[in-house]
C-alpha positions in Angstrom: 0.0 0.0 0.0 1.0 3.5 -0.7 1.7 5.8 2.3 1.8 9.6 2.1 4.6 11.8 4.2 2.9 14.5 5.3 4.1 17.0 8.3 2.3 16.9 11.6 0.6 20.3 11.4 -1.4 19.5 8.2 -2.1 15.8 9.3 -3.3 16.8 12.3 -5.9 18.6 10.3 -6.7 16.3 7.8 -7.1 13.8 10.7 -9.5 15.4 12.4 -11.6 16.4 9.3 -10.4 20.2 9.1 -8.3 19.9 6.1 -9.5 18.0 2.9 -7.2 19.3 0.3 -4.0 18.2 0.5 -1.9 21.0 -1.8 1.3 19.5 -3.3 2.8 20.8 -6.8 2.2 18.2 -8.6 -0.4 15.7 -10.2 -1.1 12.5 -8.7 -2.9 9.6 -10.3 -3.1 7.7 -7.3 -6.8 7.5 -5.9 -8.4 5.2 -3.2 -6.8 4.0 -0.1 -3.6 5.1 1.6 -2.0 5.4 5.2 -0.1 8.4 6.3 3.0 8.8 7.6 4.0 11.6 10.3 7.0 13.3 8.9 10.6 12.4 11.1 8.1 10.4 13.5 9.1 7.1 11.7 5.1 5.7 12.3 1.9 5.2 10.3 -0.8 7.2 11.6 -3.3 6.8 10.2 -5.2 6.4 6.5 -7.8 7.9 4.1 -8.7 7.8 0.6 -7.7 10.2 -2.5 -10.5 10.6 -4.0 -9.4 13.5 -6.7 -6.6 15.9 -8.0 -8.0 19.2 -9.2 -5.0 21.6 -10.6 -5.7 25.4 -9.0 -5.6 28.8 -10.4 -4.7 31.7 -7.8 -8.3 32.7 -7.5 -9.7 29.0 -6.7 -6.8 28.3 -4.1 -7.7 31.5 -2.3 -10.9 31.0 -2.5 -10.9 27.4 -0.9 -9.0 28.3 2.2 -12.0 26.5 4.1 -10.9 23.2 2.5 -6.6 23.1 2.6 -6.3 25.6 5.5 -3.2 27.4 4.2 -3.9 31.1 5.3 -1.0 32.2 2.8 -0.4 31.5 -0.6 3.5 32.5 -0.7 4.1 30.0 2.0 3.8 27.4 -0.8 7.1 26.8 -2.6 5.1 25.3 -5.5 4.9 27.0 -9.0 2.0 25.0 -9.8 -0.5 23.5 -6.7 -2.8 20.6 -6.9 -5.5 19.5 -4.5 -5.0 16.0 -3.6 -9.2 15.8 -2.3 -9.2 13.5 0.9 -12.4 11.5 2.1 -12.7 9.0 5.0 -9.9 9.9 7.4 -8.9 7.6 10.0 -6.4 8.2 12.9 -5.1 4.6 13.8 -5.5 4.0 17.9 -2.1 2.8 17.7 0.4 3.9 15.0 2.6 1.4 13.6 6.7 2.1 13.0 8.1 1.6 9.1 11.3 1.3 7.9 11.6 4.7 6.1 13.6 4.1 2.5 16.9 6.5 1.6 15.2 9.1 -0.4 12.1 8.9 0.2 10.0 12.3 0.3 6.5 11.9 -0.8 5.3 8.4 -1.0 6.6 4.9 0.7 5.3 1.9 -0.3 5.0 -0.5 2.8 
């Protein structure tokens, strides 16, 4: 299964139902089920599913602050931003450690 880094402020937010765009600057195919990953915490936290990837203009990503909860566009270092649409998320009661590959940034496949 695929597994999706993701830094605690914004997982924190998706887990809890706040935050269900994902913004990342680039595409992704992937839809369905996937766990998520804590960034530096080494565990899986929890999953949810992908359910879309919708590429934003200025206007629509300011206008959809509601749904990815970044208050500022320019704290984005992407010249391009998708939102990776998120449905169904689950915080695990226990997390479970993974054996994080070398170079891994984005995905792991556990």
């Amino acid at each position: 299964m695929k597994v999706l880094i993701i830094k605690k402020q914004w997982l924190d937010l998706i887990l809890s139902g706040k935050k269900i765009w994902e913004i990342r600057g680039s595409n992704t195919k992937t839809r369905g089920k996937i766990e998520l990953i804590q960034s530096g915490s080494g565990l899986v936290v929890g999953c949810c599913e992908i359910v879309d990837c919708i590429e934003l203009s200025y206007c629509d990503f300011q206008n959809s602050i509601n749904k990815h909860q970044v208050k500022i566009v320019n704290d984005l270092p992407y010249k391009r931003k998708y939102a990776w649409v998120i449905n169904n998320p689950q915080k695990y009661e226990t997390p479970r450690k993974y054996k994080h590959p070398i170079g891994a940034i984005i995905w792991v496949k556990v």
